[in-house]
N, C-alpha and C positions, 0 to 999 in steps of 0.2 A: 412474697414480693409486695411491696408496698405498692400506693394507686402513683405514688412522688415516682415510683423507680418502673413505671410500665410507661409505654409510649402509647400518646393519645393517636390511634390510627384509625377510630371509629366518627361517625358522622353523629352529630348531636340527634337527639331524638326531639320530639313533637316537645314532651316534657320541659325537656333542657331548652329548647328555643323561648317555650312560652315562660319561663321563669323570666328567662334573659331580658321577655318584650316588659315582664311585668316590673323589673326591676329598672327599666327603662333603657335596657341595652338594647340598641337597635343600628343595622347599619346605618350610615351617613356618610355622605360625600361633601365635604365642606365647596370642595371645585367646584361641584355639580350648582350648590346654592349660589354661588358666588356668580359664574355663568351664567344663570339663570336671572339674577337682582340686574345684573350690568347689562343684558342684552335688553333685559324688559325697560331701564331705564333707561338707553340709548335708543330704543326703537323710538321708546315716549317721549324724548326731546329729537328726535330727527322728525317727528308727523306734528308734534305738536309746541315745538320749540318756539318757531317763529311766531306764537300767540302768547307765550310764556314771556317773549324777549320785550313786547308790544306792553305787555300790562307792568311789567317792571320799570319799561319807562315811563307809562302814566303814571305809574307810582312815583319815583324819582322827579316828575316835573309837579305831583301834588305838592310833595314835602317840599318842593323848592319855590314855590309860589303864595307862601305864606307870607302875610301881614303882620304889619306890625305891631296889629291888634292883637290877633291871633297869638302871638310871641311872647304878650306881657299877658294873657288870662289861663292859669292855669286848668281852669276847667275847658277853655277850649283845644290846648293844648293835648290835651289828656284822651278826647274825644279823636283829635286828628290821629292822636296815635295807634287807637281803637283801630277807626277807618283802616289807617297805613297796613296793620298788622293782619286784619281780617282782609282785603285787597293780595295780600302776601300769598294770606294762607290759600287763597281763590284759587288764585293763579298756578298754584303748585300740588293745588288737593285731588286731580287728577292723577299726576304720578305716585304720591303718598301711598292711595288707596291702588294703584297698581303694583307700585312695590311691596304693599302688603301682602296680596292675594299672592303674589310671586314666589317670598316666602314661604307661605304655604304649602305652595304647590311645589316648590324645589324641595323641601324637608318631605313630604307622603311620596315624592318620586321614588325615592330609595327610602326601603325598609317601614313607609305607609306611615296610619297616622298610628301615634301612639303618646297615650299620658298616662305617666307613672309617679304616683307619691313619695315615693322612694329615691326618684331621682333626684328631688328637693330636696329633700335632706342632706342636711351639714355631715360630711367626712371628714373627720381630723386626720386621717392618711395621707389624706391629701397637703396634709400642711407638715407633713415631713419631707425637710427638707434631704434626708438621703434614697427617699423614692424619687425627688424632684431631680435628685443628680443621677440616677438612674435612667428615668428618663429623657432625660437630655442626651446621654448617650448610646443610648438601643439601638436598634433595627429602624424601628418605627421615624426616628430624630434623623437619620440617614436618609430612609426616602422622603423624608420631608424639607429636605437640604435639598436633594436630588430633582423632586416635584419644583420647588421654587428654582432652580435652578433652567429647569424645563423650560417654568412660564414664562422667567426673563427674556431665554433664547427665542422663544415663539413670540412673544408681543412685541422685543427688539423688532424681529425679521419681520412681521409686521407693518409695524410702525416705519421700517426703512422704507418699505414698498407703499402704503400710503403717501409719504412725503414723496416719492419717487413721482408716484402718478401724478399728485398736485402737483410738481414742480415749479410747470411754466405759469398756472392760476396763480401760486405766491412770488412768482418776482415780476405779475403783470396789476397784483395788488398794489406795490407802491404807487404805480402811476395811474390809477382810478380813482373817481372820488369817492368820500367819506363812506357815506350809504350805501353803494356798491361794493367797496372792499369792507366794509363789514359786512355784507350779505354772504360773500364770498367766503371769508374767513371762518363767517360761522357756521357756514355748511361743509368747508373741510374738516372743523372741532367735530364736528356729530357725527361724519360720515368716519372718520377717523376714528372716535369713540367707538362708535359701534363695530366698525370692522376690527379693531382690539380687542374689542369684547366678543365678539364671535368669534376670534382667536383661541379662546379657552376653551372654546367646545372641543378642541381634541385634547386636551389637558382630561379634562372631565369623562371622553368616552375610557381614558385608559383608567382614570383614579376609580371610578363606579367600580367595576369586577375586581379591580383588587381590592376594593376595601369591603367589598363582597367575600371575594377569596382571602382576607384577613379576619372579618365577622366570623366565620365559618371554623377557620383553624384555629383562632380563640375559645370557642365552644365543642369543637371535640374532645369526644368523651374515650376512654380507657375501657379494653374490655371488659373490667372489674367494674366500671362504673356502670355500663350498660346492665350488667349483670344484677347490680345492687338496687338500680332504678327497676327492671324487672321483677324484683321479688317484694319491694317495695310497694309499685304501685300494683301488681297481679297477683304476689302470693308467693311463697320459694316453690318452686317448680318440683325440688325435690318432695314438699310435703304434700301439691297437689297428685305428682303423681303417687304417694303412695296412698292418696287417697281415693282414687281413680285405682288402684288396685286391689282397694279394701271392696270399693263399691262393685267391682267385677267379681268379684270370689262370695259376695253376698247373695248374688243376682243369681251365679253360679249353685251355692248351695241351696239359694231359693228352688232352683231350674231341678235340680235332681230330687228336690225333695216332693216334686208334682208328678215324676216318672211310678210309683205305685199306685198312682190313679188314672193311668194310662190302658184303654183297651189293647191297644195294639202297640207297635215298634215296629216301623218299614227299617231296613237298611240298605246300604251301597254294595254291599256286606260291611265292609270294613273301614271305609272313609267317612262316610256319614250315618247317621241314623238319629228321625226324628218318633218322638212319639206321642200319637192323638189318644184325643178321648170322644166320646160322641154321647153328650148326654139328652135325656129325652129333653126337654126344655130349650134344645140348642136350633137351631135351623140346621145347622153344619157340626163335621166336628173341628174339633180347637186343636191347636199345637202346642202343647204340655211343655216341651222341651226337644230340642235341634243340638246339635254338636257333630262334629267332624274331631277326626284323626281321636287323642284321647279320652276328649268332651264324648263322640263317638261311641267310645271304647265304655267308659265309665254309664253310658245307660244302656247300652247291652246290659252290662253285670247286674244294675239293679234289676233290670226287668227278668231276665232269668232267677236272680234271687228270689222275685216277686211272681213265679209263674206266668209272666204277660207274655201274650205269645208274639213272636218275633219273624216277621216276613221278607226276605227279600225281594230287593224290588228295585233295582240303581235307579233309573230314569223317575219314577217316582218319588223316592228320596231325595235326589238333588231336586226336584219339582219341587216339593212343597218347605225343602231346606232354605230355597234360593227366593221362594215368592210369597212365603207367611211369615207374621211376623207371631212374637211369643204373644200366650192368652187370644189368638185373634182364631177366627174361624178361617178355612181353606177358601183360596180364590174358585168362583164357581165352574172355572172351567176345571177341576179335577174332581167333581161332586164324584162323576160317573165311576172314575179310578178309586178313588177311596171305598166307593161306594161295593165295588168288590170284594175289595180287601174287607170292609167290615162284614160283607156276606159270608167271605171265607170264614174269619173265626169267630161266625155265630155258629157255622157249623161244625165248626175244630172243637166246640165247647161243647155241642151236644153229642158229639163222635165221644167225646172224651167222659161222656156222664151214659153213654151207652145208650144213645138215643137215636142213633141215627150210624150212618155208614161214612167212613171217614173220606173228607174231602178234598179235591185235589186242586192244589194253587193257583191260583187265575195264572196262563202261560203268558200275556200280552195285555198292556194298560193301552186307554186312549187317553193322550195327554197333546192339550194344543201345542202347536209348535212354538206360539211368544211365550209358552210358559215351560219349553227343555230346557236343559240346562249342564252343556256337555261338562 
């Protein structure tokens, strides 16, 4: 089955995300910017309108106040228009640079900051015209009908209730004078602006998680592709583990080729059996090799093959099974127990060369109790 005919039901990984951010696929909420530019630029003409509306008309009584002198020399001309133009930009360079910072901050709201070289780059995909009629009638082109659709209805309902609440301020406009009904007027435009514009903030809490929950379903990946990214960026799992099976049967015939160097062999009898050696140069003795059930089984045999003499002893076996590690010396709380057993067959070895009267098995070990091991 191909990756075209499996359904993507798996969640993108770490991988797949950071391709997407590098490629400069990142969610975005066009609503959320949009929200955000219109509420920031309605708040900054509702606080600071009435100073903007002041300098526009010093402005307009400059330009209107010119001479006749001033009319026929071009270089002074040229200068008023300087003034006029930098006066403009004064007056408005507070929102600019509000609006800018606003941008910013609506695009890192969702999906954070991100610059990708790749997303400059020219697509000629894009200039096929039957992906463009594709798009035009998708999924995507429906809730996008549906959304504008939305914000009509909300800024309508709105905007009905704003004029509602002015009501009686606009039909007590006509009969004020100049100055006051445009004071009046222009603080129903701002307050009106702005209350339309924070209209969109519920447009925007619904559009964020779906286009969250869109980002998301666009970059789900197919079992086969988790699979391929897997062996891809780790390794084919099949070849590590057979390599992790080569390196355990190595360790394994390492492990039994140390058991004829072995003084002794405790066992469970038949579940476990480790076997030391105790060489003069050592403080302690070492653990040669450990195994349970066939591991077990398989160093009995060599040690019988090899004459090592072979003690039972459960409690002690699983002691030193459970709490040494290979090549390391015995923790020192079973010095005393071990220390038996190698009593025993120094004297099993001299009973056995006729030197002595043959001797009988330690009946009871002292073994701490953090270190049983039922």
């Amino acid at each position: 089955m191909s990756d075209q005919d499996q359904e993507k039901t798996e969640q993108p990984t770490s991988k797949r995300l950071e391709e997407a951010r590098r490629k400069g696929d990142v969610p975005r909420s066009r609503e959320l910017t949009t929200t955000v530019l219109l509420v920031v630029s309605g708040s900054f003409m509702l606080f600071f309108g009435p100073e903007v509306v002041d300098a526009f008309i010093r402005l307009m009584r400059f330009n209107l106040e010119l001479d006749y002198t001033a009319t026929t020399d071009p270089y002074m001309m040229f200068a008023h228009l300087e003034k006029s133009v930098e006066e403009a930009l004064m007056s408005v360079l507070g929102l600019l640079i509000g609006l800018f910072f606003a941008a910013i901050a609506a695009s890192v709201l969702m999906g954070g900051w991100n610059f990708s070289g790749e997303a400059l780059m020219p697509k000629l995909s894009k200039l096929n015209p039957l992906s463009g009629l594709k798009r035009m009638f998708s999924v995507n082109s429906l809730i996008e009908l549906l959304k504008a659709f939305a914000k009509f209805v909300v800024v309508a309902g709105v905007a009905v209730m704003v004029i509602r609440s002015d009501q009686e301020t606009l039909l007590l406009m006509a009969r004020q004078d100049v100055d006051v009904s445009i004071q009046n007027g222009l603080d129903i435009i701002l307050w009106g602006f702005l209350w339309l514009s924070s209209s969109l903030v519920l447009i925007s809490l619904i559009d964020v998680p779906f286009q969250q929950y869109q980002y998301i379903k666009k970059l789900k990946m197919t079992k086969q592709e988790v699979k391929d990214e897997m062996k891809n960026s780790e390794g084919n799992p099949e070849i590590k583990g057979r390599i992790r099976r080569m390196q355990r049967e190595m360790a394994f015939r390492r492990m039994m080729a140390n058991v004829p160097k072995a003084d002794v062999v405790i066992t469970n009898p038949t579940h476990y059996a480790v076997a030391l050696q105790y060489a003069g140069g050592n403080r302690a003795p070492i653990l040669l090799a450990k195994g349970e059930e066939h591991s077990a089984l398989k160093i009995r045999e060599i040690a019988q093959a090899h004459e090592i003499p072979m003690l039972e002893a459960p409690e002690l076996a699983r002691a030193i099974y459970y709490n040494t590690e290979l090549d390391q010396e015995i923790p020192t709380g079973l010095y005393f127990a071990v220390a038996q057993v190698l009593a025993y067959v120094t004297h099993l070895r001299a009973w056995k060369r006729r030197q002595g009267p043959r001797p009988l098995e330690p009946s009871s070990y002292e073994i701490p109790t953090e270190l049983q091991h039922d």
